[in-house]
C-alpha positions as CSV (number, residue, x, y, z in Angstrom):
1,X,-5.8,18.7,-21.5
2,X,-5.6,19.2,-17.4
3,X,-9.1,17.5,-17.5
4,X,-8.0,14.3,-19.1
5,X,-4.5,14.4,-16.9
6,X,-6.6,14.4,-13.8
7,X,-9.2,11.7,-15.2
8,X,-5.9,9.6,-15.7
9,X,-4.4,10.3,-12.8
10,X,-7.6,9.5,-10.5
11,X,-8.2,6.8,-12.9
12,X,-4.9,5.0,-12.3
13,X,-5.6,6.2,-7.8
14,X,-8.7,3.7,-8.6
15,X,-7.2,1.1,-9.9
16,X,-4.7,0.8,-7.1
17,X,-7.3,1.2,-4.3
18,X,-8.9,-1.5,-6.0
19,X,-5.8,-3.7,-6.0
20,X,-5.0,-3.2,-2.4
21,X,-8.1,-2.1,-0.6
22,X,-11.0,-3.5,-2.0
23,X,-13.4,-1.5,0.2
24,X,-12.5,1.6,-0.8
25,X,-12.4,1.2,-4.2
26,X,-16.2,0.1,-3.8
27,X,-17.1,3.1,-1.7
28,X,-15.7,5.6,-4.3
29,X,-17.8,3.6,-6.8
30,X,-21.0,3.9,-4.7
31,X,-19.8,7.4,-3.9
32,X,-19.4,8.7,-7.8
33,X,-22.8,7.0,-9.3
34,X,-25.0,8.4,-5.9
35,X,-23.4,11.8,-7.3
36,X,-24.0,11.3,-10.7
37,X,-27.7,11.0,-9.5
38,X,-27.9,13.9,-7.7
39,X,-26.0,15.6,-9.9
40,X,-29.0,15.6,-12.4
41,X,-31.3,17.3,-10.1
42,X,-29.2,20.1,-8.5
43,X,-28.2,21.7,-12.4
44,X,-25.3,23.9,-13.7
45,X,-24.2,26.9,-11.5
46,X,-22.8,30.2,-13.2
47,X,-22.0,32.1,-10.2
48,X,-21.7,31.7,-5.9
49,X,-25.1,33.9,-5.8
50,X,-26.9,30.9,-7.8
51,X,-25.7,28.4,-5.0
52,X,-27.9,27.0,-3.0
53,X,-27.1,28.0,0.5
54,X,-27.6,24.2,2.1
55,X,-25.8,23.1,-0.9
56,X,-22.1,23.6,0.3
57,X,-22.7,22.1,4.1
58,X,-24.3,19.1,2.2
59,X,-22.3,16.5,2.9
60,X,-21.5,17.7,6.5
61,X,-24.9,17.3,7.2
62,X,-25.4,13.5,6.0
63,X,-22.6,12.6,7.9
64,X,-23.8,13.9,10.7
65,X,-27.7,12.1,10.5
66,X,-25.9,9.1,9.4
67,X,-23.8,9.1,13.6
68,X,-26.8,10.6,15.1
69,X,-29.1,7.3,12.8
70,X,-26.2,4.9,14.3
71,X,-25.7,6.1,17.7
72,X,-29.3,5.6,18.2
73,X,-29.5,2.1,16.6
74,X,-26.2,1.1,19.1
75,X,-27.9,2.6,22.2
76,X,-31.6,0.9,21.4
77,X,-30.1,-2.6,20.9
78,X,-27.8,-1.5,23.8
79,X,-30.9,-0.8,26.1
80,X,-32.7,-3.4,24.3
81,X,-29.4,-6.3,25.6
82,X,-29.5,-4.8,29.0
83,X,-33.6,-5.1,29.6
84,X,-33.6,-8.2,28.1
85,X,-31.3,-10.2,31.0
């Protein structure tokens, strides 16, 4: 029953983020299949010992390639601008 209340209740957080920002409501989207995805190949867990240890700082870790990826993309077409005058 508290799994169907909080499907509901998420549900109805959805539809308003899609009512009033459109952008999020798309990234939460995006966000939920690219976990169903890899939610296929990282399998049921029965205990913290069968966790793998990379597994918890996951996300951490994307965001930070993802600023390291675009502060390098800003400071080559930065460099690339200031060479090119």
């Amino acid at each position: 029953m508290l799994g169907i209340t909080l499907f509901l209740v998420f549900l109805l957080l959805w539809a308003l983020a899609w009512r009033y920002q459109i952008k999020l409501a798309f990234g939460i989207l995006i966000g939920l299949v690219i976990g169903g995805i890899l939610a296929q190949f990282l399998g049921p867990y029965n205990s913290m010992e069968e966790v793998p240890i990379w597994l918890p700082p996951a996300p951490f870790m994307f965001i930070v390639f993802v600023l390291f990826a675009y502060a390098f993309v800003a400071w080559y077409v930065l460099d690339y601008k200031a060479n090119k005058k």
